[in-house]
ChimeraX commands (.cxc) that place a marker at each C-alpha (Angstrom):
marker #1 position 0.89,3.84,-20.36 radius 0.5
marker #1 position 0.17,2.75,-16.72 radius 0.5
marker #1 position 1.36,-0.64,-15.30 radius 0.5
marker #1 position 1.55,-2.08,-12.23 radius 0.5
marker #1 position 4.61,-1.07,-11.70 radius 0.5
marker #1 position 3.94,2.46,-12.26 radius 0.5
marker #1 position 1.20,2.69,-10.03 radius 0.5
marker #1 position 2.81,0.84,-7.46 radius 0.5
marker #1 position 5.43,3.05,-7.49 radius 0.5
marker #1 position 3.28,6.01,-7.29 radius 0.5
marker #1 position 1.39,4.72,-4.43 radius 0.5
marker #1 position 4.26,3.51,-2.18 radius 0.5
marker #1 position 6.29,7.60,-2.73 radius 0.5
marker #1 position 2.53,8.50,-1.75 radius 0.5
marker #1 position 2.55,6.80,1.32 radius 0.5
marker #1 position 6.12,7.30,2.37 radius 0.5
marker #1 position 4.88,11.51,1.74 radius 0.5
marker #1 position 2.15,10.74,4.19 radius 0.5
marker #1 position 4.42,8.79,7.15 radius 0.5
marker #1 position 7.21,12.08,6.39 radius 0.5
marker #1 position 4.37,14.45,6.94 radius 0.5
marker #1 position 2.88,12.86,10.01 radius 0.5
marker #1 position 6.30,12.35,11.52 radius 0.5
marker #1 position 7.24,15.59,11.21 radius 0.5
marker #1 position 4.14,16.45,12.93 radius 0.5
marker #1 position 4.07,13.97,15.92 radius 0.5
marker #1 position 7.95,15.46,16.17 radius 0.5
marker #1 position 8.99,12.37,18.20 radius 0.5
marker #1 position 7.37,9.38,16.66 radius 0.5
marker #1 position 9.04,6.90,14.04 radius 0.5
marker #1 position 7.25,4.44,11.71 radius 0.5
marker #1 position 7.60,1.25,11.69 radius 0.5
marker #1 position 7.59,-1.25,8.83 radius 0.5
marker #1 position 6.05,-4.42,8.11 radius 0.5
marker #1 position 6.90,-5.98,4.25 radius 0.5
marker #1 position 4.82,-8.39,3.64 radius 0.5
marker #1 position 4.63,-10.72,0.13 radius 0.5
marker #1 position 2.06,-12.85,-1.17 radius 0.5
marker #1 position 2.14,-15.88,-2.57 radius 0.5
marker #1 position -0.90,-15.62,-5.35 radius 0.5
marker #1 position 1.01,-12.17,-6.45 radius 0.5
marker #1 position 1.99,-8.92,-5.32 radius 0.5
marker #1 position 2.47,-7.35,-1.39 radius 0.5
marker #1 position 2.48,-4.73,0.65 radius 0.5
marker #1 position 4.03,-2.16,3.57 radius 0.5
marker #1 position 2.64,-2.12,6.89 radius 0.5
marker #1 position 3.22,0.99,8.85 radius 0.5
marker #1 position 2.65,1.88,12.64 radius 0.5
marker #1 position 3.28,4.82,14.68 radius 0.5
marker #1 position 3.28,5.17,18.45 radius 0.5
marker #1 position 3.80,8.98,18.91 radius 0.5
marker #1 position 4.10,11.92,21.41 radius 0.5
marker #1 position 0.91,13.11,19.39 radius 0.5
marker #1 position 0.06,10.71,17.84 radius 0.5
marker #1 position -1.19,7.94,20.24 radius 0.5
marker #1 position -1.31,5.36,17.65 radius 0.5
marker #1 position -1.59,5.14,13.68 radius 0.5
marker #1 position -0.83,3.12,10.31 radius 0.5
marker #1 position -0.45,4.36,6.89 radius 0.5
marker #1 position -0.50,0.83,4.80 radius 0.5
marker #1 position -0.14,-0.26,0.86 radius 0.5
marker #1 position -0.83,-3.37,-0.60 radius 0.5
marker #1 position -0.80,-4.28,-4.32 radius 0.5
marker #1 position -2.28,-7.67,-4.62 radius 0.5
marker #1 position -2.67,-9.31,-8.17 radius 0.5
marker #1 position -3.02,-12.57,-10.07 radius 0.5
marker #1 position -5.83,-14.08,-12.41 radius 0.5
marker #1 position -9.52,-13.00,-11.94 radius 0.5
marker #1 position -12.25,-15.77,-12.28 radius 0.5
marker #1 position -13.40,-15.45,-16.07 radius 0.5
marker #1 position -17.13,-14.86,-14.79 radius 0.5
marker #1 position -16.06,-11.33,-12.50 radius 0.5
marker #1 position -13.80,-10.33,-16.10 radius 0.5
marker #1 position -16.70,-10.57,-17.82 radius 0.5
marker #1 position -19.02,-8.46,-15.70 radius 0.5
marker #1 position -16.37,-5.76,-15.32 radius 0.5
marker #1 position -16.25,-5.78,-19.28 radius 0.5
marker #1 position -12.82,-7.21,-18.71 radius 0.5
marker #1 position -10.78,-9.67,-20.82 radius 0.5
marker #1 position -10.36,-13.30,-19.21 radius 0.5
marker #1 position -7.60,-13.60,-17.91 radius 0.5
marker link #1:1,2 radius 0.2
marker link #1:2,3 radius 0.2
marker link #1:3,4 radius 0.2
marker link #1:4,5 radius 0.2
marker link #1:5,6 radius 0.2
marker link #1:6,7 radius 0.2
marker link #1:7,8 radius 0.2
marker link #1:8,9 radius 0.2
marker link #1:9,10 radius 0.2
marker link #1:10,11 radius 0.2
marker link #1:11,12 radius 0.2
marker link #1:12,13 radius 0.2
marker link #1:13,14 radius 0.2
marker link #1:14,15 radius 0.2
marker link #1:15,16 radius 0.2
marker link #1:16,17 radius 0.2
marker link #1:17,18 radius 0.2
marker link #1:18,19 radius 0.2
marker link #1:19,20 radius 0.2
marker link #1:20,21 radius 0.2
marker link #1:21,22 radius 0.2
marker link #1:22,23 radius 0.2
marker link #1:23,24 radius 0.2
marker link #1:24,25 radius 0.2
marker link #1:25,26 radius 0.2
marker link #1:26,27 radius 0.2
marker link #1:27,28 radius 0.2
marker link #1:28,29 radius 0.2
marker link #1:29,30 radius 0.2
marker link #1:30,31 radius 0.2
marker link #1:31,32 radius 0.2
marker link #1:32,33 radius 0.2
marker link #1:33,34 radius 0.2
marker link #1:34,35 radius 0.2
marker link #1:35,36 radius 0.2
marker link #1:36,37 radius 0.2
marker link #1:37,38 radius 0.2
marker link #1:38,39 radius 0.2
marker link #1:39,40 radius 0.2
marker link #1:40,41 radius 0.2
marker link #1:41,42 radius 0.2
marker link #1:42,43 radius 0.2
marker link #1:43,44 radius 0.2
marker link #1:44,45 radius 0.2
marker link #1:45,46 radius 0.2
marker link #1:46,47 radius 0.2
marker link #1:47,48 radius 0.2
marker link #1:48,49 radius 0.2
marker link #1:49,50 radius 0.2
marker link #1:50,51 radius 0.2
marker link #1:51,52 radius 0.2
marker link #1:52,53 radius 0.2
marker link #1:53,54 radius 0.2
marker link #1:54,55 radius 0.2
marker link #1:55,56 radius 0.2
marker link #1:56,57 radius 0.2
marker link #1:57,58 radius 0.2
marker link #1:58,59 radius 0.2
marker link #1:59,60 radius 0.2
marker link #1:60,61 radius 0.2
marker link #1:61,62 radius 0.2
marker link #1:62,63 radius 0.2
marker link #1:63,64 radius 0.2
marker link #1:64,65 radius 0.2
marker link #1:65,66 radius 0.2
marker link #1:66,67 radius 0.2
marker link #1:67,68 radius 0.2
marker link #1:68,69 radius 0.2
marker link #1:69,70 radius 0.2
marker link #1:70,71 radius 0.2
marker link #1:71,72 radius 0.2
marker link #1:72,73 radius 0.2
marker link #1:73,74 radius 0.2
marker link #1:74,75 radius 0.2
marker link #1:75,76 radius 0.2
marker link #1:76,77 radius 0.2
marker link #1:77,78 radius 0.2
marker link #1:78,79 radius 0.2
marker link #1:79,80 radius 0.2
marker link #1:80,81 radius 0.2
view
């Protein structure tokens, strides 16, 4: 079964994949990270490069959550909630 956890999870290996990758081939540049939380639910990692190659880049992920209005649940076929 899939939570938000588990997705989460996947995404944020994803992205650190993606920043190894692109590191490797700028060969000089670093990321650098931002965490960020927010206060409804949920967060995220901001990251910038500033390369040899790679003039300038971000590879981000947020996961933001809490309680949807009851009237978009409904049009998505959603519970409430």
């Amino acid at each position: 079964m899939l939570t938000k956890e588990t997705i989460t999870a996947y995404f944020q290996q994803l992205q650190d994949d993606i920043c190894g990758c692109l590191e490797a081939a700028d060969g000089k540049g670093r990321f650098r990270e931002d965490l960020w939380e927010r206060e409804e639910g949920g967060g995220g990692r901001t990251r910038v490069i500033q390369g040899q190659r790679i003039a300038k880049g971000g590879v981000n992920f947020s996961a933001v959550h809490g309680s949807m209005p009851e009237k978009i649940s409904r049009a998505l076929g959603l519970e409430p909630g």
